[in-house]
N, C-alpha and C positions, 0 to 999 in steps of 0.2 A: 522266568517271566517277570519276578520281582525286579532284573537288571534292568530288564523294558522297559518297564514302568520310572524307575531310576531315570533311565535316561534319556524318556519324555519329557519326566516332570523337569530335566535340566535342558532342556532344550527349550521350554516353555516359561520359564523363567527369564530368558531374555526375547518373551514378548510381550507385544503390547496385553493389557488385558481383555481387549473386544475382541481379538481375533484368536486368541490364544488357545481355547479348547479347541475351537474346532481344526488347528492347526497338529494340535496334539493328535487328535484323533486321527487325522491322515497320516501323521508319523507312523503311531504304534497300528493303524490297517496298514502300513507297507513294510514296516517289518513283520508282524505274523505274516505275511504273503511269503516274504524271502524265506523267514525260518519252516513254513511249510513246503515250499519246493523245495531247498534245501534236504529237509528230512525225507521229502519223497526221494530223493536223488541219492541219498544216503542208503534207503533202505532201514532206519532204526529214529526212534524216538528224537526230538530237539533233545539237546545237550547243553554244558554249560560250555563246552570248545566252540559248537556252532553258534550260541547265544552271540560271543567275543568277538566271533570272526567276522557274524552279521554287522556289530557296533560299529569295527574297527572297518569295515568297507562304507558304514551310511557316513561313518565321520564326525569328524569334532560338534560336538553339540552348540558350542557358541557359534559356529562355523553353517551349519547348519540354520540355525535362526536368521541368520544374517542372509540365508538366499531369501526371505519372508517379507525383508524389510528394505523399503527404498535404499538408493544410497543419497545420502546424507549431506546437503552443502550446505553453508550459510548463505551463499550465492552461488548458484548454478553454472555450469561451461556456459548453457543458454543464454544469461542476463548477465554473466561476465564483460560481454565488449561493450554492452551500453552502461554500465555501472563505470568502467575504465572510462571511460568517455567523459560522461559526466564527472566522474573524481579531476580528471585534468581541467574541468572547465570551471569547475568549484575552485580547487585552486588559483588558476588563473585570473580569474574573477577578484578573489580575496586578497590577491598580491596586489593588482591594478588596484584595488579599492585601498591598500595600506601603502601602498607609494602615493597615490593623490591625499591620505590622508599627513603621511608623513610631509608631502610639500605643503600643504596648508598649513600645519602646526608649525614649519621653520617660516616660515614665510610671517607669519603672526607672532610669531616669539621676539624676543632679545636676543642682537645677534652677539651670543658668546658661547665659547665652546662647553661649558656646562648644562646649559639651557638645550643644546642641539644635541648631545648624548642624552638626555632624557627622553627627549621626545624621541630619540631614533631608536631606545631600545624598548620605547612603551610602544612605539608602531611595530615591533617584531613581536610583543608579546599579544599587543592584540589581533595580529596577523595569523599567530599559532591556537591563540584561543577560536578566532571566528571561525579555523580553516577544521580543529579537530571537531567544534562543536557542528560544523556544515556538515563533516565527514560523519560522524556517527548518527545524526538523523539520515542522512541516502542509506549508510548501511544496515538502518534498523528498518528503512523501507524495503529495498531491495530483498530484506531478510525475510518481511512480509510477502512479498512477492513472488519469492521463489518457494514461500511453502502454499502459496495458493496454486500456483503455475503447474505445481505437479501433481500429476495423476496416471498412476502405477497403473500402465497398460500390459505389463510382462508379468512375471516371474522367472525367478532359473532354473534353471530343470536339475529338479533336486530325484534321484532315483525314481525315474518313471511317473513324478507328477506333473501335473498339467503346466506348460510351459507359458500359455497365455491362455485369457481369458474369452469367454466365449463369446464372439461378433452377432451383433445381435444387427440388420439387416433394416429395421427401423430406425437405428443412430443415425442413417444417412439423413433423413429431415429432420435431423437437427446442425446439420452443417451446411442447408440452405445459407446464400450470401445474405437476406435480410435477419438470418439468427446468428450469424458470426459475430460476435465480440471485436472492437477494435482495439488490439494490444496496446499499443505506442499509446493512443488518448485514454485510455483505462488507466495508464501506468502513469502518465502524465495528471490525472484527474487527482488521483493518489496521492501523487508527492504536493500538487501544488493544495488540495485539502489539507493535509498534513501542517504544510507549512501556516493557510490561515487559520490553524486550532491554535498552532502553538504560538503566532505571533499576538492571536484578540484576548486570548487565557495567560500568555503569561509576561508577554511584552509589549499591553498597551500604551505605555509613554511613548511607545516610537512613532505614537500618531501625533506629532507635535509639529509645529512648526514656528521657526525663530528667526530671529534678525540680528547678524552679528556684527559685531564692531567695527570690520572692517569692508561693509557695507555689501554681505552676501547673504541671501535667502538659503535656507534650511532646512530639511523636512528629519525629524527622529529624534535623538540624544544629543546635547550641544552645552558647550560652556557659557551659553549666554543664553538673555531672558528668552521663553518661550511662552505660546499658547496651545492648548488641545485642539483637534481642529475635528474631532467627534465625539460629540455628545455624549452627559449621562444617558439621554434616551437613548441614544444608537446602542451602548452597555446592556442594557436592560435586555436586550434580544439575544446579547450574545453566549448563553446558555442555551437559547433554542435554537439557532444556529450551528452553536457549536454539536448539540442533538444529532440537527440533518446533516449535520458534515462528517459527524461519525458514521452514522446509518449509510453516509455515500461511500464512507472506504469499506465500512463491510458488505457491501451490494456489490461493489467491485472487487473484493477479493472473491467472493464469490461467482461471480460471474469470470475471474481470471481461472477459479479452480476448475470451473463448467468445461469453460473455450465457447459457449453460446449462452444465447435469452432462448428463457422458456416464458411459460405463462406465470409461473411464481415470481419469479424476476421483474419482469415488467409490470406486474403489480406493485412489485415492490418498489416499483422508478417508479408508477403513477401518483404512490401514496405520497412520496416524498416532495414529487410537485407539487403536488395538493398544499403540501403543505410550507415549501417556498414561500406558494403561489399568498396564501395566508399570511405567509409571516409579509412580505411585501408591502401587502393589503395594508396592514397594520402598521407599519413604517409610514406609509403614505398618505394614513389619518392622523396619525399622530405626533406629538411634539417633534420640533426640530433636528436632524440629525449631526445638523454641524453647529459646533461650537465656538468657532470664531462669530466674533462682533468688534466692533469698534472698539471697544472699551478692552480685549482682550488680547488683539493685535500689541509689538514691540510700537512704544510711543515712538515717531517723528520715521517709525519704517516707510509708511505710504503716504500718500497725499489724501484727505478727504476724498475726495474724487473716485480714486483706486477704493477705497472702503470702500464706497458706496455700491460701484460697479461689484466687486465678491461678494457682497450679503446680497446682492439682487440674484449673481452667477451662480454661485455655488448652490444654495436649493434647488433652482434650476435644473442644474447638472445631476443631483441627487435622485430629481423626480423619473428626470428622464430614462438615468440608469435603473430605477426600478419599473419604469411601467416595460425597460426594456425586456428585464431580467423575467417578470411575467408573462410577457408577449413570449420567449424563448420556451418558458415552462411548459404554455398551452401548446405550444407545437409539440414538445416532446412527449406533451398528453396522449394528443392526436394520432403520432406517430406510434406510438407504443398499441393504443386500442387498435390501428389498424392491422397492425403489427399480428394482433392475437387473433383477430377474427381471421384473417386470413392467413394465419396459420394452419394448414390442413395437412397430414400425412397424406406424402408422395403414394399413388396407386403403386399395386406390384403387378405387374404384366407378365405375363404367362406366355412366351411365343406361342404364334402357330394359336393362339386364344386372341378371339377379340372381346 
């Protein structure tokens, strides 16, 4: 019995620690089962022949563990073909964007052949940089994704234990169409949050916009003069922001791991409207969100005129996108409370019973 115990505890060793004793414990309840049929069938006492021979039929102990434990991807068969998908459009994307960047630089340069080797092999290096740095943000998302996405319905049928899990007859209202999850805009919500964390945290310069010498408009990074074209105030928020745009990928990995809204859930969407809906508020009482002025504009870019019309325009445009972005919130308010009240578990009908 000391072997048992042996080689529980080795089997138990390559599991997690939450699930691990009670894992054990089914181990070593189904081998005393064996080695007592065994011995009945024998006719004499367990041994240390029949001990070896039980081992050597339950099987390798790492082997073992491993029916326990999901199997393992950094991206799933499932979110394989949209992940391929998206990898070829990322790419494609960042080629078109490094040949228009590479014509612009020869086209603005000195035409000689040392001037046109730099710029052609600074447009491949930054072709490989934008394309490896696009690529390992999808596949740190996707990475996300496919460990929310899964949820271990099975097991393998390891010596007579339970092959799957017990159906419980009330999951069905939870697969009502108004509690389904919509995969593609959860997964889409995802990446495009992701992307505005990383772009307002760590590459705010690219909110600029400039006027270059060969008489074209610019929005980002640029060898010539530029201006910010959002505000210190607009910054000030982007820590509470960046707050509810975290809180929104983790409501949606959760909600990916579910496969439905429950009543926690949608709590959890009302609060974070709430507080959108607040931060909004607060944009829309206070200081300017956009940073262009006159004074800040490339000199002899626009005409007076042009000024005057953007400092009028742009608030404007700001105001509107946020009283829109509240209008948006309060419906998902709406939609969410009615969501829960009329939430009811489906009756069970009994034939032949009315």
């Amino acid at each position: 019995m000391n072997l048992i115990e042996i080689y529980v505890s080795e089997v138990g060793r390559h599991l997690p620690p939450k699930t691990r004793a009670d894992i054990e414990a089914e181990i070593r309840s189904a081998l005393e089962d064996m080695l007592e049929e065994r011995s009945r069938k024998a006719g004499h006492p367990v041994d240390d022949e029949m001990v070896f021979d039980v081992l050597k039929e339950y099987g390798n102990p790492e082997k073992v563990a491993a029916a326990y434990l999901p199997e393992r991807y950094l991206i799933g068969p499932s979110l394989y073909p949209t992940f391929l998908i998206l990898v070829k459009v990322i790419l494609a994307v960042t080629g078109i964007l490094a040949i228009i960047g590479l014509g612009i630089g020869l086209g603005q340069s000195a035409p000689n052949l040392q001037t046109g080797v730099d710029i052609f092999f600074k447009a491949v290096s930054n072709f490989f940089i934008s394309a490896l740095t696009s690529l390992a943000s999808v596949v740190f998302i996707f990475a996300i994704i496919e460990w929310a996405v899964y949820n271990s319905g099975e097991k393998m049928d390891v010596k007579g234990l339970p092959v799957t899990k017990e159906w419980d007859p009330h999951s069905l209202t939870k697969n009502l169409p108004k509690n389904r999850i919509k995969l593609a805009d959860t997964i889409a919500e995802i990446v495009f949050t992701f992307i505005a964390i990383f772009l307002f945290n760590f590459y705010p310069q690219a909110f600029r916009i400039g006027y270059s010498i060969s008489g074209n408009w610019y929005v980002g990074l640029g060898n010539w003069t530029s201006a910010p074209i959002l505000s210190a105030a607009f910054f000030h928020y982007v820590p509470y922001l960046t707050a509810v745009w975290a809180l929104t990928i983790i409501l949606d990995i959760i909600l990916l791991r579910l496969g439905y809204w429950n009543t926690v859930t949608r709590i959890f969407l009302i609060a974070l409207k709430v507080i959108n809906i607040t931060i909004a508020a607060a944009m829309l009482a206070g200081p300017s969100l956009i940073a262009l002025t006159a004074n800040t504009l490339p000199a002899n870019a626009v005409d007076a005129a042009t000024i005057q019309t953007l400092m009028i325009l742009l608030p404007q445009i700001v105001h509107v996108a946020l009283w829109i972005g509240i209008l948006g919130n309060c419906i998902e308010i709406i939609r969410a409370f009615s969501n829960m009240i009329s939430n009811r578990p489906l009756p069970f009908i009994i034939p032949g019973k009315s």
